[in-house]
N, C-alpha and C positions, 0 to 999 in steps of 0.2 A: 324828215331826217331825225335819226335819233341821235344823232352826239354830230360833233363838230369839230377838228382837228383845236380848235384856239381854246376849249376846255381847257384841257390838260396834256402835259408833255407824257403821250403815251407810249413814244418809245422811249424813255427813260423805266417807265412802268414795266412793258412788259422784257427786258433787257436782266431786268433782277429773276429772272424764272428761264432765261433763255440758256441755261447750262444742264449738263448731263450731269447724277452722282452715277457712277460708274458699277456701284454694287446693286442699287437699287433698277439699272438695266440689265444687268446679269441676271438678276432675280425675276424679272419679268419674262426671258428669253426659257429660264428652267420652268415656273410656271406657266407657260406656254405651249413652247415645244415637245417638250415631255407625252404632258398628258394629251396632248394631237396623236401624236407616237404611238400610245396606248391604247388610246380610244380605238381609234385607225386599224390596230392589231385586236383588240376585241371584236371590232367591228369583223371583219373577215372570219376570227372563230365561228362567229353567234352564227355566220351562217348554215352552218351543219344543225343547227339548233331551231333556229327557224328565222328564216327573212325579214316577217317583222319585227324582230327584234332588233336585227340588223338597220334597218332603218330606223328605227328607234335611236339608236347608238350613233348614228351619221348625225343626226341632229347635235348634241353637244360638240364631237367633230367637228362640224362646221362651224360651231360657235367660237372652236380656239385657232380654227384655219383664219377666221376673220381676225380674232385678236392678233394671229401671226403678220396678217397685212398691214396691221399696227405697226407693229416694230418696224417692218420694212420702209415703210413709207416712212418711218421717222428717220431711219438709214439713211433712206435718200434726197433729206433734207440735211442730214449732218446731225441731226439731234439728237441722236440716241449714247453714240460715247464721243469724248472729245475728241477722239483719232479717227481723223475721216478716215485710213485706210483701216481701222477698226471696223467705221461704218459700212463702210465700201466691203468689206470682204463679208462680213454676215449677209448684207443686202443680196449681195451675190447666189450666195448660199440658200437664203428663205427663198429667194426668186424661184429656185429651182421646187420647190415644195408647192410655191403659188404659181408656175407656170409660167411667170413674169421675169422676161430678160430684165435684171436692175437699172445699168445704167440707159437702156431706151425708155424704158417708163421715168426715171428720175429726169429726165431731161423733161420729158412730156407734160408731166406734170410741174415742174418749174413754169412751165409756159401758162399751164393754169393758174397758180398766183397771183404769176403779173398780167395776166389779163381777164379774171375772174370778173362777170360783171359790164363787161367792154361789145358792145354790143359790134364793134366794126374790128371786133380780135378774137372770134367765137371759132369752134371748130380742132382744137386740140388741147385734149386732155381733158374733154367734157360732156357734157351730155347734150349734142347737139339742139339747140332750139333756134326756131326759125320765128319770126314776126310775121302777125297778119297779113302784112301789106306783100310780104315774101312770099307767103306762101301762095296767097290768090293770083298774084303774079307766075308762080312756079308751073311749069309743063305738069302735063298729066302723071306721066311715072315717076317724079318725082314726089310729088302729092302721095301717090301709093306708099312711095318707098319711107320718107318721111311718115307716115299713119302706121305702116308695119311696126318700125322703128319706137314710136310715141306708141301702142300698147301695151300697156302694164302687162297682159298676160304674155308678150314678146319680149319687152324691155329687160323682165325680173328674172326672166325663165332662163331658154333658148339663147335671146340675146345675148344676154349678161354671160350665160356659160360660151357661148363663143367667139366673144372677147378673148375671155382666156386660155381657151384648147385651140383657137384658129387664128384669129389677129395678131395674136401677142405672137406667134412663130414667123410675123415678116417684117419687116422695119419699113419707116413711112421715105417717102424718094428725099425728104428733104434730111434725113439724120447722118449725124456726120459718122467718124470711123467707128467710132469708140461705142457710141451705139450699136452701131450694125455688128459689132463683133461682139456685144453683148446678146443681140438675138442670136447671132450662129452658136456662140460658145454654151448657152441657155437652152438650143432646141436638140445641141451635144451629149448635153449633160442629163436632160430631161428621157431623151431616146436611151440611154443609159441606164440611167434609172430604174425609168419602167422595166425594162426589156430583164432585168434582174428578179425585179419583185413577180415579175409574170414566169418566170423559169419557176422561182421559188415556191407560187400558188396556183400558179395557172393565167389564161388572162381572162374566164372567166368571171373569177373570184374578183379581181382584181376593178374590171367595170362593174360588176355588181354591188363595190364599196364604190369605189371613185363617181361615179355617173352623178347616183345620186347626193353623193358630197358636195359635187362639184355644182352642181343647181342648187343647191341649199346655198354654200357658201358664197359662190356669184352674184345670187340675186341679193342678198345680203348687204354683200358689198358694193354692189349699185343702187341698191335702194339707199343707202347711207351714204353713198356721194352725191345722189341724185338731190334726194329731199334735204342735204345740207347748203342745195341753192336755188330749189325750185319750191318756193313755198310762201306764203301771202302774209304781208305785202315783203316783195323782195327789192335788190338794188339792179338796175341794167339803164347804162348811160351811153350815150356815142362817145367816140373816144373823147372829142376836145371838150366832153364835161365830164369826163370820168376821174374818180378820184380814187386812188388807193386805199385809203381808212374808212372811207365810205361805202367802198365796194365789200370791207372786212365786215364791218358793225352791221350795216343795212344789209348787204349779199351774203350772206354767210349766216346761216340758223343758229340759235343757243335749243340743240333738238336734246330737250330734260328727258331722258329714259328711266324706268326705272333700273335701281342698284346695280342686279343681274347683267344687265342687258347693258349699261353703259360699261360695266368691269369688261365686258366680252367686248366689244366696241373701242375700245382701248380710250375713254373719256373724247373721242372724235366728235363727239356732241357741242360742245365747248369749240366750235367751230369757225365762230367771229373770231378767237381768240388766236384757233391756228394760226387764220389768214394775215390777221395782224402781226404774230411772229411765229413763223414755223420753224423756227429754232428752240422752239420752249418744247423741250421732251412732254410723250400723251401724259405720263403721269404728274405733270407739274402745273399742266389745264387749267384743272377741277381748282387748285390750289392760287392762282391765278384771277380765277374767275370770282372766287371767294369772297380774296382778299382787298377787291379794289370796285366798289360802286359803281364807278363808270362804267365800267364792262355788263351790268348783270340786267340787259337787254331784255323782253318780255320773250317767255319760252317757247319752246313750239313740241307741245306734247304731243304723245303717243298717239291721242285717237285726233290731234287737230293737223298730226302730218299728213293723215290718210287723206284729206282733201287735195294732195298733191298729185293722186293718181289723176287728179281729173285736169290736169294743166296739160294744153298741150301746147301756146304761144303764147307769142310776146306783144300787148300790145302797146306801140311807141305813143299813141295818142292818150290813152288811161294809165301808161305808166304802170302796167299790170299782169301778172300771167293770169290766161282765160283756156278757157276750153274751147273746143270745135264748133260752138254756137257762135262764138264770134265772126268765124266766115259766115256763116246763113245772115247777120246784122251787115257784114262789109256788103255781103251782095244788094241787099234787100236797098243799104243807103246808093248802092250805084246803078242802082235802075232809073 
């Protein structure tokens, strides 16, 4: 365990960082949106010019498609300006750019929060992981489906992009109205959208940016939700010993990027921090994280995330994520 709620009063701590300035979100949203805008529109020139170039060009693209998931996500915590209908209506808005009905994801992910960590609360808003003892237990197609699922070169790719062009278009049976009329009015707005920009270039043109954006950008954005809770040693408890602050500090990564890479990331790295209060806007993280000892939890850098790729469960006895060698040990110990 690395901290302990009886430390220190840390929601008094993080409570002084849990407000918006109002200008310094506006500024965030110009340098953001903008230069996506731009990029997006050079992108599609450069193709008369030559493809790889064009792909070239998707790459920073999807650098500020990801920072735009930033904002949003902070939308749909309330964190970004003081006026939820503020929040509420940008959210809206970026959704349509990220393919992402707002308020069915803002609820979803609320759910991750408060059960981030919850071993007997898994299953919405996360990247599904199963325990050994589950899995050897689990039917055949299941084992398949689960293995498809848990490949990196499936997860980061394919995966991750249809999440967002296929899942995100249907709401789950259990979402209430206000969701579900956030997917209808979301797959409205989007078939709008498109259906313009493709009068105006073609729809050639159009998946020859988008396609490959959208596989940059998705996997991006799964890879950074992913490895912000799948990574050694991590926190997962059954409910009647789960804890909240511990599920933040232990489950939740402090993933140090370099400069670049965290600006584009929108400081999400700083991740213990969200979990502990995701009212504190991205920009007030770093600032956060900084200023107060207790929080500055041992990193999880660049080349020691990549061991992540190799996780694929849970195990309740080692209190540990392992890989697929673990089943070849469960079997070996039940002969």
């Amino acid at each position: 365990m690395k901290n302990n709620t009886e430390k220190f009063n840390w929601q008094a701590v993080v409570a002084r960082y849990a407000y918006p300035d109002t200008w310094r979100s506006i500024w965030q949203v110009l340098n953001s949106v903008a230069p996506f805008i731009a990029l997006w529109y050079l992108a599609y020139r450069s193709i008369e010019v030559s493809y790889w170039l064009t792909l070239l060009l998707v790459i920073p693209t999807a650098g500020f498609m990801t920072r735009i998931f930033i904002i949003f996500h902070d939308c749909c915590h309330g964190s970004f300006f003081k006026s939820q209908l503020a929040n509420d209506r940008l959210g809206m808005m970026l959704g349509i750019i990220l393919l992402t009905p707002y308020f069915e994801w803002k609820h979803d992910h609320a759910i991750h929060h408060a059960t981030a960590g919850d071993l007997d609360r898994r299953g919405i808003g996360d990247v599904y992981t199963m325990t050994v003892d589950e899995y050897v237990a689990a039917p055949w197609y299941k084992k398949i489906g689960y293995r498809i699922m848990r490949n990196p070169l499936i997860l980061f790719t394919i995966g991750a992009t249809i999440v967002f062009t296929v899942t995100h278009r249907f709401w789950r049976f259990a979402s209430g109205r206000r969701e579900r009329n956030s997917v209808v009015w979301t797959n409205i707005a989007l078939l709008a959208f498109v259906s313009a920009i493709m009068l105006q270039i073609g729809w050639q043109a159009f998946v020859l940016v988008e396609l490959p954006l959208l596989l940059m950008a998705c996997g991006a954005g799964v890879w950074l939700f992913y490895v912000q809770h799948n990574f050694d040693p991590t926190y997962w408890e059954r409910h009647s010993d789960w804890q909240f602050f511990n599920a933040g500090m232990d489950g939740s990564s402090f993933y140090k990027l370099p400069k670049v890479l965290q600006w584009f990331s929108g400081n999400i790295g700083f991740h213990h921090i969200h979990h502990l209060s995701p009212r504190i806007p991205n920009y007030k993280l770093e600032e956060c994280h900084n200023a107060n000892p207790d929080f500055q939890i041992e990193p999880l850098t660049l080349r020691d995330s990549l061991k992540s790729l190799f996780f694929r469960l849970w195990d309740e006895k080692q209190k540990m994520l392992v890989g697929w060698e673990a089943v070849k040990r469960h079997r070996r110990r039940a002969m």
